[in-house]
C-alpha atoms as an extended CHARMM CRD file, in Angstrom:
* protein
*
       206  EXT
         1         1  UNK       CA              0.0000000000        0.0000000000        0.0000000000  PROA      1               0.0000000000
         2         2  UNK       CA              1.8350000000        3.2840000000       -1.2370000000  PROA      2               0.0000000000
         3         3  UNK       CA              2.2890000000        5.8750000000        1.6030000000  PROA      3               0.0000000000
         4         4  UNK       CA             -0.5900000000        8.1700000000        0.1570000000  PROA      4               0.0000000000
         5         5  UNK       CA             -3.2580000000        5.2470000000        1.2740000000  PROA      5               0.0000000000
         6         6  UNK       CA             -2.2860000000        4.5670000000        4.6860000000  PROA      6               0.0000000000
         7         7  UNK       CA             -4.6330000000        5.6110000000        7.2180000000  PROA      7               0.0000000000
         8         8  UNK       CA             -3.3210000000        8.6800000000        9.2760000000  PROA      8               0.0000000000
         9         9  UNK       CA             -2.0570000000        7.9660000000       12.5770000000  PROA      9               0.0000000000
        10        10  UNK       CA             -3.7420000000        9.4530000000       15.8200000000  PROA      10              0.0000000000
        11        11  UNK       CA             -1.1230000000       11.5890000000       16.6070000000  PROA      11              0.0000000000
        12        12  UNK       CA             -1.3520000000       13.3040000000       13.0690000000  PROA      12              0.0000000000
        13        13  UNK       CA             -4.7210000000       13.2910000000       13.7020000000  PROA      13              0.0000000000
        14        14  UNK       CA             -4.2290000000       15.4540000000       16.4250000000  PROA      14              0.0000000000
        15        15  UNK       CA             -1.7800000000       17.3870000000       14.7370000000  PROA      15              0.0000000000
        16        16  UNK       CA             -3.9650000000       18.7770000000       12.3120000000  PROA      16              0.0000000000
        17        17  UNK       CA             -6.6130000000       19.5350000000       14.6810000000  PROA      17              0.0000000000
        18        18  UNK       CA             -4.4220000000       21.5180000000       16.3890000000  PROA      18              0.0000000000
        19        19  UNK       CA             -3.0890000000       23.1870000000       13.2820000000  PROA      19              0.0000000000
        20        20  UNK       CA             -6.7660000000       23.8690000000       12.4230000000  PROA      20              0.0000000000
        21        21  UNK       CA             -7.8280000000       25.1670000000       15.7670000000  PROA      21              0.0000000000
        22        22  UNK       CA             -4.9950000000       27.5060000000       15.6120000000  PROA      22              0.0000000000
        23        23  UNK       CA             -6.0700000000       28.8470000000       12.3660000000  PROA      23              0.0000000000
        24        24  UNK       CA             -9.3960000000       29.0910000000       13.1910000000  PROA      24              0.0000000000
        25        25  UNK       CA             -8.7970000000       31.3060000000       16.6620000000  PROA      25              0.0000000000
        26        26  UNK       CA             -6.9200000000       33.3350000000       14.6680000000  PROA      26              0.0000000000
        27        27  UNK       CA             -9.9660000000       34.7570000000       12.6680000000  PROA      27              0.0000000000
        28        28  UNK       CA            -12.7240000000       34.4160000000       15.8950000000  PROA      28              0.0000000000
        29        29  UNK       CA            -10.5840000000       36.4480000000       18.2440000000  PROA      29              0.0000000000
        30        30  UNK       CA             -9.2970000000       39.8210000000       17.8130000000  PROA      30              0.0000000000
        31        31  UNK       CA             -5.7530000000       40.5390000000       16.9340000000  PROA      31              0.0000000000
        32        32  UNK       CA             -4.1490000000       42.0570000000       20.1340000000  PROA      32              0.0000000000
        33        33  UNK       CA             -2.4220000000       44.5700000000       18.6440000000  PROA      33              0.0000000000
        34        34  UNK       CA             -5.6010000000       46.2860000000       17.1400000000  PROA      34              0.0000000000
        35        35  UNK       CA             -6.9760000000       45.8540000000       20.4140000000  PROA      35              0.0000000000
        36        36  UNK       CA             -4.3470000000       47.4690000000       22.9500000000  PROA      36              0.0000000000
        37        37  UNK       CA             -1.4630000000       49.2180000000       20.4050000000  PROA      37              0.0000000000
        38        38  UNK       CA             -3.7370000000       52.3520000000       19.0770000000  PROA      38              0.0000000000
        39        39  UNK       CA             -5.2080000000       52.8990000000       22.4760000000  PROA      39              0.0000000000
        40        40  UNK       CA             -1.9940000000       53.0720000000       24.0500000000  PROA      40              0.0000000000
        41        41  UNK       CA              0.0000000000       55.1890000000       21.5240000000  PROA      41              0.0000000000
        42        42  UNK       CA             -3.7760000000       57.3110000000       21.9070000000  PROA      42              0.0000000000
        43        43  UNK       CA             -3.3580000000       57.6710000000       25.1280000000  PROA      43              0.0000000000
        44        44  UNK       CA              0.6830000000       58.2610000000       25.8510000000  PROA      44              0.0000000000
        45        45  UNK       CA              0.2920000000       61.2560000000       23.3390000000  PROA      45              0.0000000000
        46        46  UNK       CA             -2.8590000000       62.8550000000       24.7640000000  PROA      46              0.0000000000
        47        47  UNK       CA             -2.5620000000       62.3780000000       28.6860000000  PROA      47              0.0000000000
        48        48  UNK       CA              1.2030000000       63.4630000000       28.1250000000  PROA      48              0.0000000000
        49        49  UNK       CA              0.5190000000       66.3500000000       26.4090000000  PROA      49              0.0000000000
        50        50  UNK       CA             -2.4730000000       67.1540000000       29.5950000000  PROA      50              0.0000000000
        51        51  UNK       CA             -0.1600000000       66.5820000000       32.2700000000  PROA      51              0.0000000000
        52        52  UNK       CA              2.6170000000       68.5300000000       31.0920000000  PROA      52              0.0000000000
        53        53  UNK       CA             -0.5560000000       71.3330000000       30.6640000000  PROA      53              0.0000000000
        54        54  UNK       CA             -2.0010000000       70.6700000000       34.1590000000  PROA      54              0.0000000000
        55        55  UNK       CA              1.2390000000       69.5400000000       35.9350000000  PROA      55              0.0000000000
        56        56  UNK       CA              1.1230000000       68.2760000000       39.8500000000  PROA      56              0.0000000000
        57        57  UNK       CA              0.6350000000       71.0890000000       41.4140000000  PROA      57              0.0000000000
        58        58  UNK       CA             -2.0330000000       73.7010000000       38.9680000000  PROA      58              0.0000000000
        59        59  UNK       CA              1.6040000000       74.8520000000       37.1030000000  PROA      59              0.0000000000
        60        60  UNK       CA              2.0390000000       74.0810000000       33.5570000000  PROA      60              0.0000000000
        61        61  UNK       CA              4.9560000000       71.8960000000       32.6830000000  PROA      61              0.0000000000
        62        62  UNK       CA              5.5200000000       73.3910000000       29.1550000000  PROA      62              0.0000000000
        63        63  UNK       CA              3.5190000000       75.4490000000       26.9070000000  PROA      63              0.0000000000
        64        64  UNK       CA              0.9550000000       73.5490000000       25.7870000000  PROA      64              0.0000000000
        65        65  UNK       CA             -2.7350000000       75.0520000000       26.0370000000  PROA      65              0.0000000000
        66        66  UNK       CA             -6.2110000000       72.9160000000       27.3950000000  PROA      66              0.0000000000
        67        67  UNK       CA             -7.7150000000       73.0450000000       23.6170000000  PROA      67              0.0000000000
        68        68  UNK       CA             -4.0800000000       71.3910000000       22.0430000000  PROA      68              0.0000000000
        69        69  UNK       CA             -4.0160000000       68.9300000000       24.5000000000  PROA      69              0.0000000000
        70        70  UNK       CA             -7.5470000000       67.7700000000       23.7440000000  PROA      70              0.0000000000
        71        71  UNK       CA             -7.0360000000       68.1490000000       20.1790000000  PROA      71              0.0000000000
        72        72  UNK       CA             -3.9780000000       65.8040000000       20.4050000000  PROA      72              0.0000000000
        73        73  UNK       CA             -6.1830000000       63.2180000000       22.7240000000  PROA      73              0.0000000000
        74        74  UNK       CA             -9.2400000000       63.4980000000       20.7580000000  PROA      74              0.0000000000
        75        75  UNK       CA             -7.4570000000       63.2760000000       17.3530000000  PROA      75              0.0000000000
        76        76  UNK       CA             -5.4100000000       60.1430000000       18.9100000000  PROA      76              0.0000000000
        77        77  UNK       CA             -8.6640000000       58.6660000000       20.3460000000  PROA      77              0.0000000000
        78        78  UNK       CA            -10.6890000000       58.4900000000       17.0320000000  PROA      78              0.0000000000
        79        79  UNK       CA             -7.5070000000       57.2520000000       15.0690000000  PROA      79              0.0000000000
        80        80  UNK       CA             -7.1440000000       54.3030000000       17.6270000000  PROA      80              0.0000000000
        81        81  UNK       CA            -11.0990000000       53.7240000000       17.5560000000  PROA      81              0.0000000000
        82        82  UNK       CA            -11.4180000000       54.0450000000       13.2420000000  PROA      82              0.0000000000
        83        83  UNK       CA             -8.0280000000       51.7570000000       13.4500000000  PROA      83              0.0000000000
        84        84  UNK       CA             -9.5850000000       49.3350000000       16.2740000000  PROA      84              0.0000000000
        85        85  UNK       CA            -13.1190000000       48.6340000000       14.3980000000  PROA      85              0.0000000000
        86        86  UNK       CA            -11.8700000000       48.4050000000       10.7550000000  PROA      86              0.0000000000
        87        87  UNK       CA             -9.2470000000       46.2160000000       11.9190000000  PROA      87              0.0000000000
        88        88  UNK       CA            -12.0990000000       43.9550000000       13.5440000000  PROA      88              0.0000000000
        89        89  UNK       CA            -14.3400000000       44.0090000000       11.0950000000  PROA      89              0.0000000000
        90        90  UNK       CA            -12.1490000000       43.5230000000        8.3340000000  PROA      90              0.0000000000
        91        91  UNK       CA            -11.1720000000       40.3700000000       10.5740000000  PROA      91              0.0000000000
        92        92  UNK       CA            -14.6080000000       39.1370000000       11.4200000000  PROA      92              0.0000000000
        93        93  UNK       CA            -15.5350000000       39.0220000000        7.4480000000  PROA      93              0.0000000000
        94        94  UNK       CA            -13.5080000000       35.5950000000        6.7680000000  PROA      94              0.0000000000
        95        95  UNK       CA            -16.0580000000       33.9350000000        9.2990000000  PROA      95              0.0000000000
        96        96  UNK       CA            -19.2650000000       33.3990000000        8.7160000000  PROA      96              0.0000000000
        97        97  UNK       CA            -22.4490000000       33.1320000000       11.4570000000  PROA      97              0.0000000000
        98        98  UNK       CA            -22.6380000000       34.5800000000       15.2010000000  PROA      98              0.0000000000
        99        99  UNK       CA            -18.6390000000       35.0610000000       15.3030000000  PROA      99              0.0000000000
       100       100  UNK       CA            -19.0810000000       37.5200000000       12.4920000000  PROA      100             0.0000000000
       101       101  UNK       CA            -21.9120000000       38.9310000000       13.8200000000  PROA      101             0.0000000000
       102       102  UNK       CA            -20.5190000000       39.8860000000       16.9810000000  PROA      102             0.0000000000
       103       103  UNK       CA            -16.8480000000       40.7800000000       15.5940000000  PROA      103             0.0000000000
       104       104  UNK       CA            -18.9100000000       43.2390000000       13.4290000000  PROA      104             0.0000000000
       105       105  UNK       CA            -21.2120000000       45.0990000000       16.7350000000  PROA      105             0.0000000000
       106       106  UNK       CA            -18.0030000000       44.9140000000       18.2910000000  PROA      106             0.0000000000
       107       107  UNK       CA            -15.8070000000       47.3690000000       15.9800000000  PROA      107             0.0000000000
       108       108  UNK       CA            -19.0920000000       49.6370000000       15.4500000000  PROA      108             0.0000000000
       109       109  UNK       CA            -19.5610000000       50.2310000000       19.0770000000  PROA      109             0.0000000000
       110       110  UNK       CA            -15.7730000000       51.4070000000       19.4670000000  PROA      110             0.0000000000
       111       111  UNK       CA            -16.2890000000       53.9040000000       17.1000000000  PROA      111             0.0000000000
       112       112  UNK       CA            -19.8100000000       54.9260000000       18.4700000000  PROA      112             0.0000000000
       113       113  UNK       CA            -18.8730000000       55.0870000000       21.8940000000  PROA      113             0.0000000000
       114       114  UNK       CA            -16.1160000000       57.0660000000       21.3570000000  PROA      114             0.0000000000
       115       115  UNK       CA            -18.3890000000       59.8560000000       19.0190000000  PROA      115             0.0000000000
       116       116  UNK       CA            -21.0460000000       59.7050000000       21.7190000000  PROA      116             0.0000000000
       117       117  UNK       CA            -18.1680000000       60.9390000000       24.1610000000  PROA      117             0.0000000000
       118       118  UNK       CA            -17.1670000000       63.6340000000       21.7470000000  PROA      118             0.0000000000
       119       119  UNK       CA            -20.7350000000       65.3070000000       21.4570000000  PROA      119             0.0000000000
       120       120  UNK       CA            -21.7270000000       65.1620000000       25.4120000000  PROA      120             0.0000000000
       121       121  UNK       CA            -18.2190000000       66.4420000000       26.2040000000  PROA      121             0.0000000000
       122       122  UNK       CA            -18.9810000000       69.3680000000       24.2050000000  PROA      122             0.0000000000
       123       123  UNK       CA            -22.5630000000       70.1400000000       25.2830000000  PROA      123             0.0000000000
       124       124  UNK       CA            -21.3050000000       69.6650000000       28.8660000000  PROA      124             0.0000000000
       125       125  UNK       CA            -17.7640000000       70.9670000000       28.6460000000  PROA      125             0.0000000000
       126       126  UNK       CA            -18.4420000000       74.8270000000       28.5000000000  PROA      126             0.0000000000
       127       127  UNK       CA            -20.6450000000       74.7910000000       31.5240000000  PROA      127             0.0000000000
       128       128  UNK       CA            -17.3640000000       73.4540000000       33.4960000000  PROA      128             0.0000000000
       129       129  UNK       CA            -14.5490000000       75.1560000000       34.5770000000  PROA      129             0.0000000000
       130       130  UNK       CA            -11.5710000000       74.5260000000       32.1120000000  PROA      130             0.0000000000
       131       131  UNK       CA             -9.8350000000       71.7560000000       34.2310000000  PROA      131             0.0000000000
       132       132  UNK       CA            -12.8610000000       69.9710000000       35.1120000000  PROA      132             0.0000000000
       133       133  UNK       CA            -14.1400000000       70.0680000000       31.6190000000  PROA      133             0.0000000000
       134       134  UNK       CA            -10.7060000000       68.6380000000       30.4900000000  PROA      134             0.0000000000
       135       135  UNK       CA            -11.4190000000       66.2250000000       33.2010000000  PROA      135             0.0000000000
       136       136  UNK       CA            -15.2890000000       65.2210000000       31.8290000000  PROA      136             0.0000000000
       137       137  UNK       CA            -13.4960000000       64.3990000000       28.3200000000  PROA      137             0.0000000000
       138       138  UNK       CA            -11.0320000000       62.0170000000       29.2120000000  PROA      138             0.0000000000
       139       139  UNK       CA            -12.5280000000       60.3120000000       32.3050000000  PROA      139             0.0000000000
       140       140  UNK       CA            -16.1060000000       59.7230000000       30.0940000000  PROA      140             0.0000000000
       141       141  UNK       CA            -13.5470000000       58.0740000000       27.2960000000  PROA      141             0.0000000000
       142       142  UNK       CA            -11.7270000000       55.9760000000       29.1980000000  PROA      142             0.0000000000
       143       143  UNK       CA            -14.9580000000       54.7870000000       30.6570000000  PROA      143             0.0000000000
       144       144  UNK       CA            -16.2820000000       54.0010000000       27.5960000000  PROA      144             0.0000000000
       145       145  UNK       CA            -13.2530000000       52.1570000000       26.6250000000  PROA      145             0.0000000000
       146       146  UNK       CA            -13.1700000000       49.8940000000       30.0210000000  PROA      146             0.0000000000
       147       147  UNK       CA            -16.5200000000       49.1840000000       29.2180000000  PROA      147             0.0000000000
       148       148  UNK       CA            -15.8260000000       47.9400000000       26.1860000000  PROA      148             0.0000000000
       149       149  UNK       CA            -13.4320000000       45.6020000000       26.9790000000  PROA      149             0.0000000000
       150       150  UNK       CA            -15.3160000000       43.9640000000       29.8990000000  PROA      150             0.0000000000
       151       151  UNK       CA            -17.5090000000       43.5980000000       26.9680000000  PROA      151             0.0000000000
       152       152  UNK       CA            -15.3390000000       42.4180000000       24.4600000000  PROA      152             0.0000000000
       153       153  UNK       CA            -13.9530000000       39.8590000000       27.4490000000  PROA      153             0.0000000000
       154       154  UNK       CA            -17.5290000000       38.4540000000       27.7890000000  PROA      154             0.0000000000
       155       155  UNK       CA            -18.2720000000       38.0360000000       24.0490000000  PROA      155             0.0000000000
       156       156  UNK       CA            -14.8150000000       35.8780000000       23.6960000000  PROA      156             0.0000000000
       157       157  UNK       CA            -14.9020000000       34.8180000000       27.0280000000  PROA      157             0.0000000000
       158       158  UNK       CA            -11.6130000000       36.3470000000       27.3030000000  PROA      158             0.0000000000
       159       159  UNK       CA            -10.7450000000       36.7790000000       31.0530000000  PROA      159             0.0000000000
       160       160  UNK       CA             -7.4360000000       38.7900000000       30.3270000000  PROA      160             0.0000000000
       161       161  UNK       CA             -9.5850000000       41.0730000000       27.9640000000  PROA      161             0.0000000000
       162       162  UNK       CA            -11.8180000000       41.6530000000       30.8020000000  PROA      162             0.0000000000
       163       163  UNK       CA             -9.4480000000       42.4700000000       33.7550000000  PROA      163             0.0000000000
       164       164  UNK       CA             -7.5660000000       44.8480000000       31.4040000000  PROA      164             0.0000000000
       165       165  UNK       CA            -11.1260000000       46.4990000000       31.0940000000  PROA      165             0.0000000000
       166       166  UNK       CA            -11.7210000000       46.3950000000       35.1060000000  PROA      166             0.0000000000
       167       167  UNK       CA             -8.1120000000       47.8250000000       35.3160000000  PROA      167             0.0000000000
       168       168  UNK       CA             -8.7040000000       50.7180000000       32.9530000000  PROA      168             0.0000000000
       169       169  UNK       CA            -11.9580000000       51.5820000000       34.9520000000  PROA      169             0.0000000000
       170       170  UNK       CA             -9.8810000000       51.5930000000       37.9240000000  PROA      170             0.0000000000
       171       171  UNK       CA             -6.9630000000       53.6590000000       37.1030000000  PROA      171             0.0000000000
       172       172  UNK       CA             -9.3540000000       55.8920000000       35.4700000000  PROA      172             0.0000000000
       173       173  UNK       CA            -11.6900000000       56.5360000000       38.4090000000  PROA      173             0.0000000000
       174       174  UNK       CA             -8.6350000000       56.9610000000       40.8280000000  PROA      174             0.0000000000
       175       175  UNK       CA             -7.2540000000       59.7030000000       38.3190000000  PROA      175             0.0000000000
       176       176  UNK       CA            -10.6980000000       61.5930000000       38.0240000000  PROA      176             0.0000000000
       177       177  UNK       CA            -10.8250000000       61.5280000000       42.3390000000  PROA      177             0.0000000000
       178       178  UNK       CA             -7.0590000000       62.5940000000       42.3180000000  PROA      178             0.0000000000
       179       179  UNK       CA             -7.7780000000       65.5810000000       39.6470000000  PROA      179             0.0000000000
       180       180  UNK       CA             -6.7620000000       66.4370000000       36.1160000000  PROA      180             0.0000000000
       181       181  UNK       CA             -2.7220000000       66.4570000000       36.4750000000  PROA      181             0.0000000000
       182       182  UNK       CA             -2.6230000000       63.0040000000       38.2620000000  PROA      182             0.0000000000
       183       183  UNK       CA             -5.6540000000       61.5490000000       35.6460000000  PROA      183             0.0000000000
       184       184  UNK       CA             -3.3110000000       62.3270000000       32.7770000000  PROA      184             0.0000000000
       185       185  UNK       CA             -0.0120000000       61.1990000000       34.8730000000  PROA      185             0.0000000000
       186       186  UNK       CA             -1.4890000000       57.9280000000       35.9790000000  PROA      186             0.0000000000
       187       187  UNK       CA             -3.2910000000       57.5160000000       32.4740000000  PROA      187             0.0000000000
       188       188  UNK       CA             -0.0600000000       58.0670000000       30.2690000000  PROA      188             0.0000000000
       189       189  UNK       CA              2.1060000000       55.7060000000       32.1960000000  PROA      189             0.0000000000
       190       190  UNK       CA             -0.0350000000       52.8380000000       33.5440000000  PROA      190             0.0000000000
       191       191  UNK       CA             -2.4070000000       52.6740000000       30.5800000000  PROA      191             0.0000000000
       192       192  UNK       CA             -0.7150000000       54.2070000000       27.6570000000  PROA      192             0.0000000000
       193       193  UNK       CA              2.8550000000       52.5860000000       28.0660000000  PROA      193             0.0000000000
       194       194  UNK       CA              0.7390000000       49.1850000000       29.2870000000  PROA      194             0.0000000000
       195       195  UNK       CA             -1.3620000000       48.7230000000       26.3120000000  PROA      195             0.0000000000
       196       196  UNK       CA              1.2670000000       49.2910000000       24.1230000000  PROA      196             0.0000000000
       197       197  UNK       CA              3.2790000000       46.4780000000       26.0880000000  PROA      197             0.0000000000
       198       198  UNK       CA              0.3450000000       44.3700000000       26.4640000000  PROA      198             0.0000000000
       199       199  UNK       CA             -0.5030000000       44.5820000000       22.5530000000  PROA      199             0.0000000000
       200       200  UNK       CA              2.9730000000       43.7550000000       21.8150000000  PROA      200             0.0000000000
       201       201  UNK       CA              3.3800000000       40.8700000000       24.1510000000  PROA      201             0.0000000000
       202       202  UNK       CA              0.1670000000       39.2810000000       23.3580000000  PROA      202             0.0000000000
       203       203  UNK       CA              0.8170000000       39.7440000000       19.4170000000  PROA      203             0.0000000000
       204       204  UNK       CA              3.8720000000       37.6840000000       20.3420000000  PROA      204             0.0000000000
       205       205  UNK       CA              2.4010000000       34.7560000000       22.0080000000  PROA      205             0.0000000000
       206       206  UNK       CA             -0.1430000000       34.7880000000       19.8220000000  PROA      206             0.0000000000
């Protein structure tokens, strides 16, 4: 019997199960990097350039006025959400059914929630002082962002994806009770510099 005929063995049997499996996680679940890389580059831009305009203490760090700052974080923040969603729906297409389905709500709802911020931070923003309205704009992101990955851990019953959510919704409400300059400190280095870490790391292992 040539070697074409024989029946396959059960540990290539497994093999290509494995192989397969592999392959097929890689379309279901999101790519890491599109999921932690444009939020953290987002975010070590735009908090940095708040706290060196709010600094520790009320004095500015460098020149930088309340309106650039947001500019650069808001800018930064719809780049990362346009770059999140198209990268997950352009994923999702390849698989057909629920998967799909949910890969495709998914990527809308990034760049939803993150327009929703943008127009009740600017109904609400001029009736603020300016450091608590700079305050309203990235706090009300960053919540919308941990809540989206809690979400995003519960459709892929990804527990890492989840605690990365709870641990954005911490850091961000100990920032907002701390005020503006430590929001943007704490923001820039624990979530900006870990996402980008955590993107790369997991894009890795992947």
């Amino acid at each position: 019997m040539a070697d074409h005929d024989r029946a396959p063995s059960p540990e290539e049997i497994l093999r290509v199960i494995e192989e397969q499996s592999v392959a097929t996680a890689r379309f279901v679940y999101p790519n890491p990097a599109l999921l932690y890389v444009p939020w953290g580059v987002a975010w070590l831009l735009g908090f940095t350039a708040f706290f060196l305009h709010y600094g520790l203490d009320g004095r500015p760090y460098a020149p930088i006025s309340q309106m650039q700052a947001l500019a650069v974080l808001m800018g930064a923040q719809l780049v990362a959400g346009a770059v999140t969603s198209f990268g997950i729906v352009r994923m999702s297409r390849p698989v057909r059914g629920d998967s799909s389905a949910r890969g495709a709500m998914y990527g809308y709802a990034w760049f939803a929630g993150m327009l929703l911020v943008a127009v009740i931070a600017t109904r609400l923003g001029p009736l603020l002082p300016p450091a608590e309205s700079g305050l309203v704009w990235a706090g009300a992101s960053l919540m919308v962002v941990a809540i989206l990955y809690m979400a995003g851990g519960a459709i892929w019953l990804n527990w890492p994806m989840f605690f990365v959510g709870g641990w954005v919704a911490g850091v961000d409400a100990l920032g907002v009770l701390l005020g503006p300059g430590w929001h943007a400190l704490l923001t820039a280095a624990l979530l900006g510099c870990g996402f980008i870490a955590i993107g790369l790391w997991q894009r890795r292992c992947r």
